[in-house]
FILUMLUM-315972 format. One line per 8 residues: number of its first residue (from 1); their letters; for each residue y, x, z of C-alpha. Coordinates in steps of 0.02 Angstrom, whole numbers, plus 50000, padded with zeros to 5 digits. Layout:
% residues N
NUM	A	Y X Z; ...
***
This chain:
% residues 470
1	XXXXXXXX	49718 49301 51856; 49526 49302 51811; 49479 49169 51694; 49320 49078 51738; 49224 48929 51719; 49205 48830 51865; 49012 48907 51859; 49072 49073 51886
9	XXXXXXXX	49219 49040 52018; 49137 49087 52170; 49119 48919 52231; 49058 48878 52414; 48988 48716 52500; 49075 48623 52620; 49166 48452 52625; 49234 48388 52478
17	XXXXXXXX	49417 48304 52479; 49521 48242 52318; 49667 48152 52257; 49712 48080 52114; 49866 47965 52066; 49870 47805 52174; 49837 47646 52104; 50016 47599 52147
25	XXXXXXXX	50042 47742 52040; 49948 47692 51903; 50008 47517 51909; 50203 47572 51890; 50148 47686 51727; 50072 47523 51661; 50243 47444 51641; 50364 47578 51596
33	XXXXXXXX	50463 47569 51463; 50452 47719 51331; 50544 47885 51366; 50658 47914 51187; 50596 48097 51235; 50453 48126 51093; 50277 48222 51128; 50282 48427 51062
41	XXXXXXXX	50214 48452 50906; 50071 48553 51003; 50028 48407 51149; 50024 48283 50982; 49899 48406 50888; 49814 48423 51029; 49789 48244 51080; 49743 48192 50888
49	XXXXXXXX	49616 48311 50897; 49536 48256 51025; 49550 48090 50958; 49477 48163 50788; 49330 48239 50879; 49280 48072 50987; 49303 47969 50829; 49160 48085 50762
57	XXXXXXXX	49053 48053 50912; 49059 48182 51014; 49151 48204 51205; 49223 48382 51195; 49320 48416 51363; 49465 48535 51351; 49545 48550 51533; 49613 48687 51625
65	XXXXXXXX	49635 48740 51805; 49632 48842 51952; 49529 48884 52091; 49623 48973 52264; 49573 48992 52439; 49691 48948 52594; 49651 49034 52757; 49556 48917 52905
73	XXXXXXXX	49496 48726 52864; 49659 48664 52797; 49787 48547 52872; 49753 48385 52737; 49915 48310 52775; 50015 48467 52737; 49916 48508 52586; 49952 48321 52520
81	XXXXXXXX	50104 48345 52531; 50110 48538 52465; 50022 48460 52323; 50143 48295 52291; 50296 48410 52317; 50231 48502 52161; 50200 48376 52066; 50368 48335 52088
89	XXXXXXXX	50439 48494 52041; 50355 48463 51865; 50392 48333 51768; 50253 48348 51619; 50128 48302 51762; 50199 48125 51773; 50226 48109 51623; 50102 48027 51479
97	XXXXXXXX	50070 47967 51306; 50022 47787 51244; 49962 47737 51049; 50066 47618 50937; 49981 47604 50794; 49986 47784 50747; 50122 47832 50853; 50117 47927 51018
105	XXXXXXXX	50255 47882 51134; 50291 47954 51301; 50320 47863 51464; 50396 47957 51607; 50384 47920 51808; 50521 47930 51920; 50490 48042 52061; 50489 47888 52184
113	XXXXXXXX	50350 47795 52115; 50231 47960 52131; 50098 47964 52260; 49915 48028 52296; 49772 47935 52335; 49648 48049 52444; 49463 48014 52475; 49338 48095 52571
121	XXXXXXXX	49179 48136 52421; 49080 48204 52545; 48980 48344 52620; 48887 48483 52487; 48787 48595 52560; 48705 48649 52383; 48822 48758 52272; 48744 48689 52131
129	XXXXXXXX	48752 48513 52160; 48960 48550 52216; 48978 48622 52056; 48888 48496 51950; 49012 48366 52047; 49163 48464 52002; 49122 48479 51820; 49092 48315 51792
137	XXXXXXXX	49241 48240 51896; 49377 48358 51804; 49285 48300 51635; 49345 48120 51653; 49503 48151 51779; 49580 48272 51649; 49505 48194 51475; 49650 48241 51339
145	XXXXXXXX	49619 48041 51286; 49651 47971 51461; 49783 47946 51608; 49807 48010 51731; 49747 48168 51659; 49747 48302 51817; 49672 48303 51994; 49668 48402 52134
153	XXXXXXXX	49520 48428 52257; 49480 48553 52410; 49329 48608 52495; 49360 48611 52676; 49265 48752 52790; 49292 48812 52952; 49327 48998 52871; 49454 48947 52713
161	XXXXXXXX	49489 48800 52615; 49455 48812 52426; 49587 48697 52318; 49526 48658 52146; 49665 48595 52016; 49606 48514 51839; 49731 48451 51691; 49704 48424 51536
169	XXXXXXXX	49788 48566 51396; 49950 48465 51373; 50023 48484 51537; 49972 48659 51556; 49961 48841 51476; 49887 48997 51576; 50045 49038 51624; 50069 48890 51723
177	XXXXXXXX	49916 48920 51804; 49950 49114 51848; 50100 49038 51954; 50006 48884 52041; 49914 48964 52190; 50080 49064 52252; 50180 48898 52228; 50054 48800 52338
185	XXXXXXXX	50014 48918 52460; 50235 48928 52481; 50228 48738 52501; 50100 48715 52627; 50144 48873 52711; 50343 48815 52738; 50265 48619 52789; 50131 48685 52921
193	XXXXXXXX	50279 48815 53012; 50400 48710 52994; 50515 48789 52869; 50607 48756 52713; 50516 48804 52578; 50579 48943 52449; 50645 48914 52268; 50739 48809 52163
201	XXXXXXXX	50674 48656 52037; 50632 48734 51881; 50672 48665 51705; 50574 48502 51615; 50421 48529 51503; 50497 48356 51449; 50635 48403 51405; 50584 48572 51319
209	XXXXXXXX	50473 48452 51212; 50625 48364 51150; 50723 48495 51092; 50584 48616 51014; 50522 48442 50916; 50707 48424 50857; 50741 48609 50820; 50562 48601 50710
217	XXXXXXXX	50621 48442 50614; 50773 48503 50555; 50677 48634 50436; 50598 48591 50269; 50464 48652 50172; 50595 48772 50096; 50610 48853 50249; 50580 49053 50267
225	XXXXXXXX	50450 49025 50391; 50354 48870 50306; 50345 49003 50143; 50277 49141 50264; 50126 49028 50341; 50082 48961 50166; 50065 49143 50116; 49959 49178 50256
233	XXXXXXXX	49842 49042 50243; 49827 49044 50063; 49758 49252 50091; 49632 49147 50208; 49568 49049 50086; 49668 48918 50134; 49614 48902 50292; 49664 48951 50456
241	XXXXXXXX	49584 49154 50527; 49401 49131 50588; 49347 49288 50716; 49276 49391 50549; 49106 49422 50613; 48951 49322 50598; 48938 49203 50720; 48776 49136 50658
249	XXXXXXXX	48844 48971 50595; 48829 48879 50427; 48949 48758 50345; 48920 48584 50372; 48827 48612 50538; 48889 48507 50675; 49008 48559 50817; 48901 48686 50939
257	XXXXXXXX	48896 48723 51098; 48998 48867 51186; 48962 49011 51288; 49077 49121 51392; 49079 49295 51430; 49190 49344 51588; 49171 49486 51662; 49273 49647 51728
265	XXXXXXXX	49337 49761 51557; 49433 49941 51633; 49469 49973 51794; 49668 50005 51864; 49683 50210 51784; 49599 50148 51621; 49704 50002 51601; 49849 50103 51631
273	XXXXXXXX	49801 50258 51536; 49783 50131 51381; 49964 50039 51406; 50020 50235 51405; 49933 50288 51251; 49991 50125 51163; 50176 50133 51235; 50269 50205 51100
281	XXXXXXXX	50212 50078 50976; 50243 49923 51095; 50106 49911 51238; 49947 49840 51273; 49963 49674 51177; 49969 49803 51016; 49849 49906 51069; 49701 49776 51125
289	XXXXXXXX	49732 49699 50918; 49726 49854 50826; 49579 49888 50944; 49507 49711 50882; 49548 49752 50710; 49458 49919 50695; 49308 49866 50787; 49308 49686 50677
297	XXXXXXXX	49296 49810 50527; 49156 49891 50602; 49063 49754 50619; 49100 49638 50485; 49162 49721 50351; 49336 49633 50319; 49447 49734 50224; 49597 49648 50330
305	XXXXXXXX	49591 49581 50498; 49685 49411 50493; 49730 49333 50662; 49866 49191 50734; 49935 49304 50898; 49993 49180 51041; 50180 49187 51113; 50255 49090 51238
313	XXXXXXXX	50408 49009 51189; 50495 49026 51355; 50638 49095 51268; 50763 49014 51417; 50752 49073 51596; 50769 48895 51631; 50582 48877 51562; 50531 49035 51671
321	XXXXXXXX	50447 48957 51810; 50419 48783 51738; 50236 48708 51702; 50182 48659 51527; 50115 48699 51365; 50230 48839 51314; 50142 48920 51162; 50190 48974 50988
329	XXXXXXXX	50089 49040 50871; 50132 49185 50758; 49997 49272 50597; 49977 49447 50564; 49859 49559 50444; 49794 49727 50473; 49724 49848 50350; 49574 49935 50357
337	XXXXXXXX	49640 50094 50473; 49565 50261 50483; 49607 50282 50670; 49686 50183 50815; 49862 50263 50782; 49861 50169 50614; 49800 50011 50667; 49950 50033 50819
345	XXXXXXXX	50088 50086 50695; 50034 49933 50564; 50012 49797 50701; 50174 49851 50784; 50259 49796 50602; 50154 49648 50589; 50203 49583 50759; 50397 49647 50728
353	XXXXXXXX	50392 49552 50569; 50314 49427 50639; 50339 49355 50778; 50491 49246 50760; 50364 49149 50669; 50299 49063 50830; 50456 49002 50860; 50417 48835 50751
361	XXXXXXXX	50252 48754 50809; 50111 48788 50677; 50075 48606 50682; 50251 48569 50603; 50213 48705 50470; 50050 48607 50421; 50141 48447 50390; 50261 48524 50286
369	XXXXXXXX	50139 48606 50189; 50043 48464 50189; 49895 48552 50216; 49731 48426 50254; 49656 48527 50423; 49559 48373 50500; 49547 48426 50655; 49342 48425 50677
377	XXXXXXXX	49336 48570 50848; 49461 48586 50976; 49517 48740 50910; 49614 48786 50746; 49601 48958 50754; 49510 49112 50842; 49618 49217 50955; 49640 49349 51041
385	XXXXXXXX	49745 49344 51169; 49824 49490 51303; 49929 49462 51453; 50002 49577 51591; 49994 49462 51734; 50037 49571 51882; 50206 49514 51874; 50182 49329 51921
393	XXXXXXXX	50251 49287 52103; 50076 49303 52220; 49975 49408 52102; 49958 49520 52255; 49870 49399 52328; 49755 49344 52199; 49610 49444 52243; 49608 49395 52441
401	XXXXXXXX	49630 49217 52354; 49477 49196 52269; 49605 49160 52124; 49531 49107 51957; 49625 49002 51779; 49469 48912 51747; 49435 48857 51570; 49278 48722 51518
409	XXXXXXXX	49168 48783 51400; 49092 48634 51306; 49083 48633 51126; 49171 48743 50987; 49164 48856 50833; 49280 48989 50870; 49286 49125 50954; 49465 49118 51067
417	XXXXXXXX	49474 49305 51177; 49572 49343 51331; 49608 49500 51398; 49729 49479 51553; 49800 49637 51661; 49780 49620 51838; 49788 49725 51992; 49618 49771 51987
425	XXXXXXXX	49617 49830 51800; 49572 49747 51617; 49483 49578 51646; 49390 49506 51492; 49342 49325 51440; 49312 49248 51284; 49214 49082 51233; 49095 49102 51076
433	XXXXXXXX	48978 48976 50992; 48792 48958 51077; 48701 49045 50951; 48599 49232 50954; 48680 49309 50811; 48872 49244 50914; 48806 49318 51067; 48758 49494 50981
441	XXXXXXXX	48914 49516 50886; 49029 49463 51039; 48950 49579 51148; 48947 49718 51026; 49126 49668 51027; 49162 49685 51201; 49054 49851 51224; 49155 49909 51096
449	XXXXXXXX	49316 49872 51161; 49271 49938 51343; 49235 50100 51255; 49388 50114 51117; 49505 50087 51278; 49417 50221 51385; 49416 50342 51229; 49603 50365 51199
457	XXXXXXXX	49644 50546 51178; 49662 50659 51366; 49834 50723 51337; 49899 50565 51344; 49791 50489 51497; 49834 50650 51568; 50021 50600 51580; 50003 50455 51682
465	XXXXXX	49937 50576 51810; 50102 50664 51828; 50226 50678 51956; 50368 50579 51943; 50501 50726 51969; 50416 50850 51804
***
């Protein structure tokens, strides 16, 4: 899926619609009793941050979503319900947090006592003003600090509907989102013919939580892993990896703004004749970071590109299809190389060695080293991140869609990359901090990328070309 900002979405004027939780809702949450079933270590961090970051004066919103068109002006009814019915399937989205004292303690809906509230904003007939709207409403419906913390919303034409979806990072990762337009689009489709719709309920986020958090506790800071990540960090200066280019910032300076950069990277032949050349050493994911790490070189000098790779931790199938925050983090180091096919061979180690290491949530691993990172920017760490997306159920579809994982770009000192595979080819988008010298090195960066991936040698592009019977 392309990752946007609700800016850069493609959005269109026409009637606005939302819903939210209903007060009834709302009310029941007020008075449950706690769910024994603790926050993950990453929803905690997460939610502290934010709480860090407020405390320090300053309203940095962190939500995700989706943007997807349905065919005609949509049936309301049939798309409340599409859109309870999914709720439903999820259990993180009615699910929340409350304070005691320094505590965070979950409370948990039953299905019953879920409904939406839907009210008619109004008619836009400036994008601008629509999009204004939007931003604003998903910065206080989704706020990390709040709840509820999602909303849903459509723009109603007489050509398509457009259905916008907003929650804040701890009930979603961009997986999730990758799977959210097919899985509404199946739901309203099945309610407006008539027929049952397809698949079965997928596995808790809740209950994921639970056992990852107890899995993490039972190590100490003896543990393999714990002795790894104090290695690392203590190579970083006892820090966590910063992108290693100049971004234009000094210490001590307070939180800036963000850019982002989204835009189209390789088409469909380049993007495969890249996953071909990298192949043998372990596929695209290895080849965009040893990319990174030569170019990083180039234009920063580092002797060793140090980065924290994301994983998913969706290690059941029972997790396959469920929504949440299902991320791991796991470091690696790469040499100096004198070509790409040493970068390749030495991140293929690194990630071999590696990546078992995301298995125990990098928050836990702080705590047992004790290390003091208050959290002062929503991000720990720069990243650079790759998925292959074309298999998620709809991607097909995406394009016709008007599909987007939006991200909101507020305020942040990192630079945190995305490169997802799609249909279509490479798509690129990364959020950097608002400054000139960011904005030249990141787009030196991406120029640079564009043209490492379209330089790999012939006889290998070449192959991809065959026939399937030689």
């Amino acid at each position: 899926m392309r990752i946007s900002d609700i800016q850069r979405c493609e959005v269109r004027p026409g009637r606005l619609v939302e819903w939210t939780f209903s007060p009834a809702t709302v009310e029941a949450a007020a008075v449950l009793p706690p769910d024994p079933r603790p926050p993950a270590y990453i929803q905690e961090s997460h939610i502290r941050t934010a709480r860090s970051v407020r405390e320090d004066g300053l309203f940095v919103p962190t939500w995700l979503g989706t943007a997807f068109d349905l065919p005609g002006p949509a049936d309301l009814d049939a798309l409340e319900r599409a859109l309870r019915g999914w709720t439903l399937r999820h259990e993180t989205l009615r699910s929340g947090f409350r304070w005691a004292d320094e505590e965070m303690h979950r409370f948990t809906l039953d299905e019953d006592d879920v409904s939406l509230h839907r009210q008619v904003v109004g008619d836009f007939a400036d994008t601008n003003a629509l999009v204004r709207y939007l931003q604003d409403r998903f910065d206080v419906a989704a706020d990390a600090l709040g709840w509820p913390n999602l909303i849903y919303a459509a723009v109603v034409r007489e050509d398509s509907t457009s259905v916008y979806m907003a929650f804040d990072h701890t009930n979603v990762d961009a997986y999730s989102l990758q799977r959210i337009p097919g899985e509404i689009r199946e739901l309203y489709t099945a309610d407006v013919t008539g027929r049952p719709a397809a698949g079965t309920p997928p596995g808790s986020y809740v209950d994921f939580c639970e056992q990852e958090r107890t899995s993490a506790d039972g190590i100490d800071d003896t543990h393999a892993i714990v002795d790894r990540w104090r290695e690392f960090i203590g190579r970083c200066d006892g820090r966590l990896p910063e992108f290693p280019v100049d971004l234009g910032l000094r210490p001590g300076d307070p939180l800036p703004t963000q850019k982002l950069v989204c835009e189209p990277l390789v088409d469909a032949d380049a993007a495969a004749a890249f996953e071909d050349y990298c192949r043998p050493y372990g596929g695209s994911l290895v080849g965009v970071l040893a990319a990174t790490s030569l170019i990083v070189h180039e234009l920063g000098g580092q002797p060793v590109y140090r980065t924290v790779v994301p994983f998913h931790t969706r290690l059941k199938s029972a997790w396959s299809d469920s929504v949440g925050w299902y991320v791991g983090g796991a470091p690696i180091e790469v040499p100096a190389a004198r070509d790409l096919d040493g970068a390749l061979a030495t991140v293929r180690a690194e990630l071999r060695a590696n990546r078992s290491l995301a298995r125990i949530p990098l928050a836990r691993v702080l705590r047992l080293l004790g290390a003091d990172f208050r959290p002062t920017s929503p991000d720990m760490y720069s990243i650079v991140s790759y998925v292959d997306a074309r298999p998620t159920p709809g991607s097909d579809h995406w394009a016709e869609q008007n599909a987007y994982g939006l991200i909101r770009v507020s305020y942040g000192d990192q630079v945190c990359a995305w490169v997802n595979r799609l249909n279509e080819g490479l798509w690129f988008a990364c959020r950097y901090p608002d400054t000139e010298v960011a904005y030249k090195n990141v787009r030196l960066y991406v120029e640079a990328l564009r043209d490492l991936i379209l330089s790999v040698p012939a006889p290998r592009r070449l192959r991809v070309a065959e026939p399937a019977f030689l």
